[in-house]
C-alpha angles and dihedrals in degrees: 000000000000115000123260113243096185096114103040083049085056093051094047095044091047103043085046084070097274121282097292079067089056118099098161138338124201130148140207124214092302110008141079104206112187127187111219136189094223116020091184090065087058109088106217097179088061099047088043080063098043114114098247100029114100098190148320132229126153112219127144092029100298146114100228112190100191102217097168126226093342093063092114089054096054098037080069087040100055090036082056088047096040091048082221094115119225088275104070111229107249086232084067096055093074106125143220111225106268134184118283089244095052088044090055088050096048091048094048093045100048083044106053112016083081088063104033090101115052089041092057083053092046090043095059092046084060096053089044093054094059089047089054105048085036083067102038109239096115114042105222084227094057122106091240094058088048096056098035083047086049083056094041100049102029097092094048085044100051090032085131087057107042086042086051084064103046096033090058081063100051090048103042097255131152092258092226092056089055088054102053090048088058087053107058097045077064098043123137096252097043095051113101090250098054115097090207105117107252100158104102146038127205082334097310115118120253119198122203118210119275087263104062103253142020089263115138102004125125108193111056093054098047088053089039084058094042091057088041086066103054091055084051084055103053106032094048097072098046090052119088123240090259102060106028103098095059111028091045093070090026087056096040104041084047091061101031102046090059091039075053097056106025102043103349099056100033093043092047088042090066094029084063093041093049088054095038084052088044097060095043086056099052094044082050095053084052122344088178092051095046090046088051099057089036096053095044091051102046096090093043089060089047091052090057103030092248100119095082089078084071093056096081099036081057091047089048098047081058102056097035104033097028085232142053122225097180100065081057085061102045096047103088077069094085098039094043093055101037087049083047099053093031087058083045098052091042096056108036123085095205111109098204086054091048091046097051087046095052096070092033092061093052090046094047085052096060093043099271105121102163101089089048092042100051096028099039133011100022097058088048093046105197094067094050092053095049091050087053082047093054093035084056085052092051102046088046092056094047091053090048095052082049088247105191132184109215096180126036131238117042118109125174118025085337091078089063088090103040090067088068110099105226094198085076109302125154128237096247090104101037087049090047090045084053093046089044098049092038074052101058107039093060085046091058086045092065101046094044085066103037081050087048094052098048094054087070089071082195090167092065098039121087127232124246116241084252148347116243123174120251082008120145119196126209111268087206143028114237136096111314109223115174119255092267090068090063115109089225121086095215088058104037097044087045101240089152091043141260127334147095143250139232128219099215142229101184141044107233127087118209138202107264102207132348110291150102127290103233092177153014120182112240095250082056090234091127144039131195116199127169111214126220097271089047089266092163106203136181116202108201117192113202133331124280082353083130078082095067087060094213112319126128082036136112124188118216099186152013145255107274092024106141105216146192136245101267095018109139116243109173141018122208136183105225094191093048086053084051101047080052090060083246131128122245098213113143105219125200121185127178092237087195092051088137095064093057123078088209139013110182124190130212128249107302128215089042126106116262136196131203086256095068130079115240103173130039117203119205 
C-alpha cells in the first residue's frame, strides 16, 4: 500500500508561507523547487525539521525543498494541499523580475527536467546499441537495428518538437501551439534533403543550418517559443471572444514560423556552434585541466541548482559537435558521493544516520547525488569537500583518456554505454570510465570512514565513569529541580515531552551520552543530539535567552558532529544572561518521549555532577 504523503504535503504547504505564497511548484528527481511571492514568509528552520524533508536552500530564484527518492509522491501530494493541480495554471506563471542568471535557470529547468528521463533511457539504448554491433551480435544493417535505432534516436531527432512542448509551458504558451511550431520547423519540405525551394520568404532569404534542417537542435526552437509568446501575449487581449480561439494561433504561428526561419534559426544556429567551437577549444588547450575544474565544481552547482546551466551546453555539444566532453568531466560526481555515504554508513553507529545513508548509496549509484550531498556530506563538510577533491580527480583523468558522450541523458551507471562511438568506436574508454569511476568510489569509501572516524575526536574526549543503556548524563553540573519548577509552561507542563532541569553552577554544557548533534538553534541557546539507541534530547540553556541572540555563547561544535559522553558542547556566560534579565536554567527534555514506556528522573533538589545520571530511558 503506497504511503500517504497529506500531511507532509500540509506542513510543507503551510511553513513555505500557506497557497496564496505559492506562485508555482515543479521537482526534479529529488526536489521540490517552489516560486513564491515572498521567500522571507517561508520558515526554513521549521521544514529543515520536518520529518521528510532532507534539507532547504534558495538559489536560482527558488524556494528547493530536497525530499530524496518520493518526491514524486509528495509533489502530487502538495498540488492536492495547495488546491494549484500538477499542471500549474498559466495565471499562475506570471512572473517577478528576477536576475538574468535565475531567469536562465528557471527557463532550463522547467525545459528540460520533462524530458530528462526518456532521454537518459534513450541515451543508454544508444549506448547499448553500439555495444551490441561493436561486438558483433546486431548487424547495423539488420531490421531490428533499424527499428531499435528509429527508438533510440527519435527524441534527439524530433528535440524541436518535444521543446516546443515544454518550452510553451514555461512561457506561457498554449502547449499545442508550441507543438505545431516545433513541427514545422521539422516538416518534409523544409528538411535538407527535401528538393522543395525553402530559401527564401516574400522575397527575404532564408538560410537553413549547416547542417541542412533544425533537427536535433535545442536552442532555435526554445527562443522561437519564447517570442511566440510575446505575440500570445499581445494579440489575445485585442481579439474578441469569437474569434480568439482560432486567430490567436493562427496570428501568432503566421509571424513566428518565418522570424524562425528567417533571424531566430539562423542567429541561434551560430550562436550554438560558437559555443559548441568554444568549448572544444578550451578542452583542446587542456582537457586535464578543464576536466579538472568541471569535475570539482559540479557538486557545487548541484548544491545550489546551478548545474542545470550545463544541461544544454552538453545537449548542444551533442548536436553540433556529435559528442559531448563535459558529461566525462562531471562523472566522478555520483562515485565519489555514493563511496562517501557508503564509508559513512559503514562506520557510524547512529541508526538515523544508517538509515538516511542507506537510500542515498543506492541513489547516488544510479546518478542521483542530492539526498547524499544535503543529508549527508555537506552538513559534515569535510566529506563533501573531499568528495569535490575526488570528483576533480576524476574528471582530470576522463579528459586525459579522451572520455567522450556521444548520446545525452544518462547519469550514474547508466553513462558506461554512451562513451561508446556508434559510428564504429571501441569499448577501451567505456571499460577505463568503468574501472575510474569503480576506482573512486572505493576510494571515497575509504576516506568516508577514516573521516568518520576522526569526527569522533575519541582521543580528547573523556570517558564516563560508566556506560549504562537508555542512561542521560547530566550535561551540567548545578542543582537538578523537576520540569514543574520552570518558570515556562511548554517545558513544565511537558509539551515537548518529559525531562528536568538543572539550576547551574557551572558554564559549560556537556554531551550527555555518545551520540550526533542534529541541531543547534541559530542564537546558540540549544542543542539537539540523538544518541546511539535513538534517545532524542533538547538541551535548553536559560529562559527568554533567544532573545540574546547569541551572545554570551560559544559553540563548541557543529550540526552532524558525533560526540562523546562528556564532550563539551557549549560554553555560556551566567552573569551575561543575567544581566540580560534572563534565567540561566539549563532545560533537557527527552523530544521522542512517546517512543519510551518510561523516562524516570533522579532525585531532584540535590546537586548533581556530569558525572551523574539524571534521566533513565525504558
Amino acid at each position: 500500500m503506497a504511503k500517504d504523503y497529506t500531511e507532509l504535503a500540509r506542513s510543507i504547504v503551510k511553513n513555505v508561507g500557506g497557497k496564496s505564497n505559492i506562485i508555482s511548484v515543479t521537482h526534479c528527481y529529488t526536489i521540490l523547487r517552489f516560486r513564491l511571492k515572498n521567500e522571507s514568509t517561508a520558515d526554513t528552520k521549521t521544514l529543515e525539521n520536518t520529518e521528510g524533508v532532507i534539507s532547504v536552500l534558495q538559489a536560482g530564484g527558488q524556494y528547493q525543498i530536497v525530499i530524496g527518492n518520493t518526491v514524486s509522491d509528495v509533489y502530487k501530494a502538495v498540488c492536492q494541499v495547495a488546491g494549484i493541480g500538477e499542471e500549474t495554471p498559466k495565471e499562475a506563471q506570471t512572473e517577478e523580475k528576477q536576475s538574468l542568471i535565475n531567469s536562465l535557470i528557471s527557463i532550463v529547468t522547467k525545459v528540460f527536467i520533462p524530458v530528462l528521463g526518456v532521454m537518459a533511457a534513450l541515451g543508454m539504448l544508444k549506448g547499448f546499441l553500439s555495444i551490441l554491433t561493436f561486438a558483433g551480435v546486431l548487424a547495423s544493417d539488420s531490421s531490428t537495428y533499424t527499428i531499435l535505432w528509429a527508438l533510440s534516436d527519435s527524441l534527439f531527432y524530433f528535440f524541436p518538437i518535444i521543446l516546443g512542448y515544454t518550452a510553451s509551458k514555461r512561457f506561457g504558451l498554449d502547449e499545442i501551439t508550441g507543438l505545431v511550431l516545433g513541427s514545422s520547423m521539422l516538416y518534409p519540405t523544409l528538411l535538407g534533403s527535401s528538393e522543395a525551394l525553402h530559401n527564401s520568404f516574400l522575397g527575404i532569404p532564408v538560410v537553413m543550418p549547416g547542417s541542412g534542417d533544425y533537427s536535433s537542435s535545442v536552442f532555435p526552437v526554445i527562443i522561437a517559443v519564447w517570442f511566440a509568446s510575446k505575440i500570445h501575449k499581445f494579440i489575445k487581449p485585442k481579439l474578441g471572444n469569437a474569434i480568439r480561439s482560432f486567430m490567436t494561433p493562427l496570428i501568432v504561428l503566421i509571424i513566428t514560423l518565418p522570424v524562425t526561419l528567417i533571424v531566430i534559426g539562423p542567429v541561434t544556429t551560430t550562436l550554438s556552434d560558437w559555443i559548441g567551437t568554444g568549448i572544444l577549444a578550451i578542452y583542446n588547450i587542456s582537457p586535464v585541466l578543464m576536466g579538472f575544474i568541471v569535475g570539482g565544481i559540479w557538486q557545487i552547482l548541484i548544491m545550489f541548482g546551478l548545474h542545470w546551466g550545463l544541461v544544454p551546453l552538453a545537449v548542444n555539444n551533442v548536436v553540433t559537435l556529435g559528442y559531448d566532453v563535459l558529461s566525462p568531466a562531471t562523472m566522478g560526481g555520483f562515485s565519489s558521493q555514493a563511496g562517501m555515504t557508503l564509508g559513512i554508513m559503514l562506520k557510524t553507529k547512529d541508526k538515523k544516520l544508517k538509515g538516511l545513508c542507506a537510500p542515498a548509496v543506492i541513489s547516488g549509484i544510479f546518478g542521483i547525488t542530492e539526498p547524499a550531498i544535503y543529508g549527508i556530506t555537506l552538513p559534515r563538510k569535510k566529506p563533501y569537500i573531499a568528495t569535490c577533491i575526488v570528483s576533480a580527480v576524476v574528471g582530470a583523468l576522463a579528459c586525459m583518456m579522451n572520455a567522450k558522450t556521444y548520446s545525452m541523458g544518462a547519469s550514474g551507471i547508466f553513462i558506461w554505454p554512451t562513451f561508446v562511438d556508434p559510428n564504429g568506436g571501441t569499448l577501451t574508454v567505456m571499460f577505463g570510465v568503468i574501472a575510474l569511476t569503480i576506482g573512486s568510489f572505493i576510494v571515497s569509501m575509504f576516506i568516508g570512514m577514516f573521516l568518520t572516524k576522526n569526527t569522533e575526536n575519541e582521543e580528547n574526549i573523556p570517558e564516563a565513569t560508566e556506560k549504562i543503556n537508555g542512561a542521560v548524563y547530566a550535561p551540567v553540573s548545578g542543582k537538578l529541580i523537576s520540569l514543574k519548577e520552570v518558570n515556562d509552561g511548554v517545558f513544565s507542563e511537558e509539551v515537548l515531552g518529559k525531562g528536568c532541569a538543572v539550576i547551574p553552577d557551572g558554564n559549560v554544557i556537556e554531551a550527555p551520552f555518545d551520540g550526533t548533534v542534529v541541531s543547534i538553534a541559530d542564537t546558540c541557546h540549544a542543542i539537539g543530539l540523538t544518541s546511539e539507541d535513538g534517545t532524542e534530547i533538547l538541551i535548553h540553556v536559560g529562559l527568554e535567552t533567544v532573545e540574546m541572540q547569541g551572545k554570551g555563547f560559544q559553540l563548541l561544535v557543529k550540526e552532524g558532529e558525533q560526540v562523546k559522553c562528556g564532550q563539551e558542547l557549549l560554553r555560556f556566560d551566567r552573569d551575561a544572561i543575567k544581566k540580560a534579565g534572563a534565567l540561566d536554567t539549563v532545560i533537557l527534555v527527552v523530544t521522542n518521549t512517546d517512543d519510551y514506556e518510561d523516562i524516570s528522573t533522579a532525585t531532584t533538589g540535590q546537586k548533581i555532577q556530569t558525572s551523574d545520571i539524571v534521566l533513565s530511558v525504558k
